[in-house]
N, C-alpha and C positions, 0 to 999 in steps of 0.2 A: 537598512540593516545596520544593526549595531558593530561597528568598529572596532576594535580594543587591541591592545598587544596583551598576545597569551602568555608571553613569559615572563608578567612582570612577577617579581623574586617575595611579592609581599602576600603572594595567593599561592596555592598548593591547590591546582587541575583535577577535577574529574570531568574527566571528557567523553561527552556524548558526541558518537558518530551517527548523523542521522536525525531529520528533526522531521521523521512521520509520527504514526500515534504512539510508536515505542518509545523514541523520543519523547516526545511530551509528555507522554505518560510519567515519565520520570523528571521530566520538570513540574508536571504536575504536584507528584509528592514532595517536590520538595518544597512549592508553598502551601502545603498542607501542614507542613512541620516545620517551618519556619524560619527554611534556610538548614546550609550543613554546619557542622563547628567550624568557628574560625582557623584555621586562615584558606578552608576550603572553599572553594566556590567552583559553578557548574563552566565550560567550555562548550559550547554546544556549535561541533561542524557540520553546516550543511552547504551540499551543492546547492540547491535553489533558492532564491531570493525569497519564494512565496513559498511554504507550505500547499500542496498538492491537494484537494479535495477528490481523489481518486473515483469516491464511490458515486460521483455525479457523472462522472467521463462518460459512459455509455447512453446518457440523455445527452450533456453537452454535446457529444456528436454528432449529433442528431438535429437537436432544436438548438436554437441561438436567442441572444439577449442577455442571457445570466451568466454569460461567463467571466464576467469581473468578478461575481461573487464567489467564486471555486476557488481564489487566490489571495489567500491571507497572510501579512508583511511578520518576521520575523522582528522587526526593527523594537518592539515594545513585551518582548517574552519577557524580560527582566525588570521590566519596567524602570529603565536606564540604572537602575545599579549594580556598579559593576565588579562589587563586594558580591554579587548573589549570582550572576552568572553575564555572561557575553555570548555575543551569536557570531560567526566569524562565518563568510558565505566561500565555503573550497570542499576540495574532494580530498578524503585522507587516501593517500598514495600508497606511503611505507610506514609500518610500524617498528619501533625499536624496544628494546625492553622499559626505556625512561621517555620517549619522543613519539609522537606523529609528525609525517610528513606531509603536505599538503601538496594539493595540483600548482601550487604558486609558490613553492618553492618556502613555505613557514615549516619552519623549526619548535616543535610545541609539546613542550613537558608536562608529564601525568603522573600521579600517581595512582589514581584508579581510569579504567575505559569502561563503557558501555557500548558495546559495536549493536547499533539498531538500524544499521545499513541496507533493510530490506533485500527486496527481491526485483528485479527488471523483468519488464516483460513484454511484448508486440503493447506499439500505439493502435486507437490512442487512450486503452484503459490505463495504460501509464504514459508518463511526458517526459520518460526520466533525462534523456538527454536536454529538454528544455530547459535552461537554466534559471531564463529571466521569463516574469507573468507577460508579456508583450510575445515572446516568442512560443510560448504554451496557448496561449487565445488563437493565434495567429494560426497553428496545428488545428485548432478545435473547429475556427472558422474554415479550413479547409477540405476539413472531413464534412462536415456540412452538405457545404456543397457539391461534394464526390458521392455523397451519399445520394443526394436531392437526384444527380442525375444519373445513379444508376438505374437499372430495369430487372439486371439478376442478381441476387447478392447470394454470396455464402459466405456463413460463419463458422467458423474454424473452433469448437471449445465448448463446450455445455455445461461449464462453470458457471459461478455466477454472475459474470462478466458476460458470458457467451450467451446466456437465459435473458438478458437484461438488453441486451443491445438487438438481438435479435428480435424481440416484443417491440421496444421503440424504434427500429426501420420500421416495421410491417404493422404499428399502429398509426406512423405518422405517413408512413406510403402504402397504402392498402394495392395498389396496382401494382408496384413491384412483387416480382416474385421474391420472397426470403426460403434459404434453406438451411438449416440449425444443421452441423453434423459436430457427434462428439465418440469418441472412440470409446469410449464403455459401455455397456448394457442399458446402464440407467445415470440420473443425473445424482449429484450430493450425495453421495453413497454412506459422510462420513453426517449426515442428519435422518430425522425421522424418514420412512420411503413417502408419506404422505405429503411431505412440502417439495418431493419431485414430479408428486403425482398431479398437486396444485400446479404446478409451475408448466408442467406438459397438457393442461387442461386450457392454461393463457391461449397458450401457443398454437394450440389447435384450434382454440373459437377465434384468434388473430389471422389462419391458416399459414405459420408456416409449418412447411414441409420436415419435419423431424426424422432424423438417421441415428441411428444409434448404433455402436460397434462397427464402424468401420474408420480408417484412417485418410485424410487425403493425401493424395502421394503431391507434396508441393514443388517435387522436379519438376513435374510437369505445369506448372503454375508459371505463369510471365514474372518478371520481375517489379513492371508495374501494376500489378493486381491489387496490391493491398498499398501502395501508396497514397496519396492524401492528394498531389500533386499530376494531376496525369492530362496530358494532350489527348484530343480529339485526337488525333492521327493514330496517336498509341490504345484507344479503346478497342480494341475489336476483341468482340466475344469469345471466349475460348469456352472449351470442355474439361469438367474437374473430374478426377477420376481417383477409385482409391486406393490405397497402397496392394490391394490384390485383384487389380485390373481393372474392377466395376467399372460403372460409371454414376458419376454421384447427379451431374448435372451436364447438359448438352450443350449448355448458354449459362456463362459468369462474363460479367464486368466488371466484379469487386468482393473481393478477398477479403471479411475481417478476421484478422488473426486474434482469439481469445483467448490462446495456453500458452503454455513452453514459459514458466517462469522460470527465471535460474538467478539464485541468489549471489547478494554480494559480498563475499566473504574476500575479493582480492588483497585487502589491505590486513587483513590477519595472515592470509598464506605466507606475506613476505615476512613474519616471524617466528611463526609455525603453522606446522601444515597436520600434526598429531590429533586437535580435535575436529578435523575437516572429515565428512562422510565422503562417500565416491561422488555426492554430487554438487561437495561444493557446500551441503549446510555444515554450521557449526555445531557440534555437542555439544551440549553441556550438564551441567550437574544440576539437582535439582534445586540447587541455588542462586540457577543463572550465571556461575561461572563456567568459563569454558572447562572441557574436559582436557586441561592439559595442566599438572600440577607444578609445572616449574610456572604459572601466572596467575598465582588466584586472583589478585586484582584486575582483569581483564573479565568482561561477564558478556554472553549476548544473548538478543531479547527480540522479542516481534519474528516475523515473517525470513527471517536471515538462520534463527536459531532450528535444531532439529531437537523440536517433541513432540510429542503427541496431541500438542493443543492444536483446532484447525486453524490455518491462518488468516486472522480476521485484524482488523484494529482494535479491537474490544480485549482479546490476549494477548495484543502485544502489549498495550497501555498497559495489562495487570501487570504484566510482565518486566516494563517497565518500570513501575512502583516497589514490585519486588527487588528490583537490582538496585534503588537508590536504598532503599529499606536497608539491604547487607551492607552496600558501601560503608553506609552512618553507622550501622553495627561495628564492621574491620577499623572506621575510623576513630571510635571512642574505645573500643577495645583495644588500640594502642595506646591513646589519650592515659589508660589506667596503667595495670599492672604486666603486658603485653601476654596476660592469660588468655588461652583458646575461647574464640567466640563462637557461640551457637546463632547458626543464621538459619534465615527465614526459607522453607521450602516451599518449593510449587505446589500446587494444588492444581489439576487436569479442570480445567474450565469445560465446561456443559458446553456444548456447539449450541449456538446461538446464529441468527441469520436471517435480514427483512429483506427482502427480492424485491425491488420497484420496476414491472415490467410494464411499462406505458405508462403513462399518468393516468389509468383511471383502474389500474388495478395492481395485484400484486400477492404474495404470500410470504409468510415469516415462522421460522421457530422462534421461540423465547423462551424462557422459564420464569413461570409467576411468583412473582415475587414471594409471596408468605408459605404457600406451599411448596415451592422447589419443582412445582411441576412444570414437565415437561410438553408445550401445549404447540399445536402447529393448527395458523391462524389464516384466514382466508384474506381477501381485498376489501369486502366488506369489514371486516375488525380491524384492518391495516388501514382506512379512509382516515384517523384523523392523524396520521404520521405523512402522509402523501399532499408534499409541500413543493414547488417546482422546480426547485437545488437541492431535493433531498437531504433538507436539513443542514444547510452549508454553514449556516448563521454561526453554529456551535464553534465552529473554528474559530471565525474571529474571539470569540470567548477566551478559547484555550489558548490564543498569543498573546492574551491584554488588549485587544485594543475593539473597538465597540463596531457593530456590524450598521452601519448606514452609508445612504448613499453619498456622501462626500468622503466616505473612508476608501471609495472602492476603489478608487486608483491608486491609492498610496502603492 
């Protein structure tokens, strides 16, 4: 990872917190357009060494081998110019009206932020507290094989996290029992009903056991149930039950947790807390700035922000591009006569969504390209996307740096 001091006096900061697809996203545009005006350039803080390939977690837990490829080096986002942006590996703590604070104690002046700080949520469909690719594989190898030796599993989520992980246990262990439980009616509520109806067809010719509308009560849940790390001694079967008494399952050995995401919005609350909803997302306007008018330079984007787009990587990236888009607007709109600039607004992104539920099947919505239509595709039409990293390649792409096998340990 690239090095640099943030506050050298001869660059003027826009700081991106977060370097998932909202992040990128907006490093992307900005080698689309060729760089910001001088004497601007990008800041880009992230906690983790490797950018996160998330949408493979629930295979990599599963099956092993390819987990080197899920973890792609920040070290070449900028391609060493340090005129065009720097990668700095920390967590923003505190925000000031002119500073971020960092977990290490750096001092870092902005004039614009992009908070693309995501959302945390049960491993190991996220790693977030894994910082370094050596301590993230090392989780991945240990779900593995907690997986390999259970016998009853349930999954906690019927998201597409919860749909996806529950297909790969009970494709790759057909003898274990799998039971899917998600507390709604139905799965994807916010997609077509036919890519849940696909999804609930996997699942049933896989046989697991599908619950719908009911909660598990996880008081009653061991503490090592959904752990990665568990003693023989500590295995004993228990019974899951759900929050209005039922009983979901008679025999569990392992818990995966697939909900309860809760966003990161810590490091704005410590400046304001005026665009925070009750749960923690950001507001914002349909500029991507927050919705609190003593900051317009402050914007946030992706999976942290609250709109109505679903949260995918695919809107946050837009998202993304939209907030550097404004930035360079507010920044050349000073550059002139410091007359009101008209910025770019959101447009509600189409849900979109590829479900990889085993390697040999799957379903997706898209929209075709020339027509805008709206088409939800089976496993069959989804066969030539169905690669064994779900497409990880693309990453190394999106950091600069080339995907082979001598790069995978950088």
């Amino acid at each position: 990872m690239t090095i640099s001091t943030a506050d050298d006096t001869r660059f003027k900061n826009v700081v991106i917190l977060g370097g998932s697809c909202g992040g990128i996203g907006a490093c992307h545009k900005l080698r689309e357009l060729g760089g910001l005006p001088a004497p601007y350039r990008i800041v880009l803080i992230e906690q983790h060494s490797h950018m996160h390939y998330c949408y493979a977690f629930p295979r990599a837990a599963v099956h092993g081998g390819f987990e080197r490829e899920l973890f792609a080096p920040y070290s070449n986002m900028f391609g060493g110019d340090e005129a065009r942006g720097i990668v700095i590996q920390a967590t923003a703590k505190q925000m000031t009206p002119t500073h971020i604070i960092t977990d290490k104690g750096e001092s870092i002046p902005y004039e614009y932020v992009i908070i693309a700080t995501g959302t945390t949520g049960p491993e190991p469909t996220t790693l977030m507290s894994h910082t370094t690719k050596t301590a993230a594989i090392d989780t991945l190898k240990k779900y593995q094989a907690r997986i390999a030796a259970a016998r009853d599993v349930v999954v906690v989520g019927g998201g597409a996290a919860g749909l996806e992980m529950a297909a790969e246990i009970k494709e790759s262990f057909p003898e274990t029992n799998v039971t899917l439980v998600h507390s709604r009616d139905s799965y994807l509520p916010a997609y077509e009903p036919r890519l849940a109806e696909e999804a609930a067809s996997i699942l049933d010719k896989l046989g697991v056991v599908r619950i719908l509308g009911k909660r598990v009560d996880l008081s009653g849940v061991p503490t090592w149930a959904s752990s990665p790390s568990v003693s023989t001694e500590e295995q004993t079967p228990f019974e899951v039950r759900a929050t209005d008494g039922s009983s979901i399952v008679e025999k569990c050995d392992l818990i995966m947790m697939c909900t309860g995401m809760r966003p990161n919005s810590e490091a704005l609350a410590t400046l304001t807390t005026a665009p925070l909803d009750k749960s923690g997302y950001i507001n914002v306007l349909d500029t991507m700035q927050v919705a609190d008018a003593a900051f317009p330079n402050i914007f946030a984007i992706g999976n942290v922000a609250a709109t109505d787009d679903v949260k995918m990587g695919y809107t946050a990236w837009r998202h993304g591009a939209l907030a550097l888009t404004n930035i360079i607007k507010l920044i050349e709109g000073k550059n002139k006569d410091g007359a009101a600039v008209e910025l770019e607004k959101r447009e509600r992104a189409t849900p979109q969504m590829m479900l990889y539920m085993g390697m040999k099947d799957g379903a997706a919505q898209i929209v075709e390209e020339k027509s805008g239509q709206v088409m939800v595709v089976d496993g069959k039409m989804m066969a030539p996307y169905f690669t064994h990293n779900i497409g990880a390649d693309r990453v190394w792409q999106w950091l600069g740096s080339e995907f082979k096998e001598e790069n995978l340990d950088l």
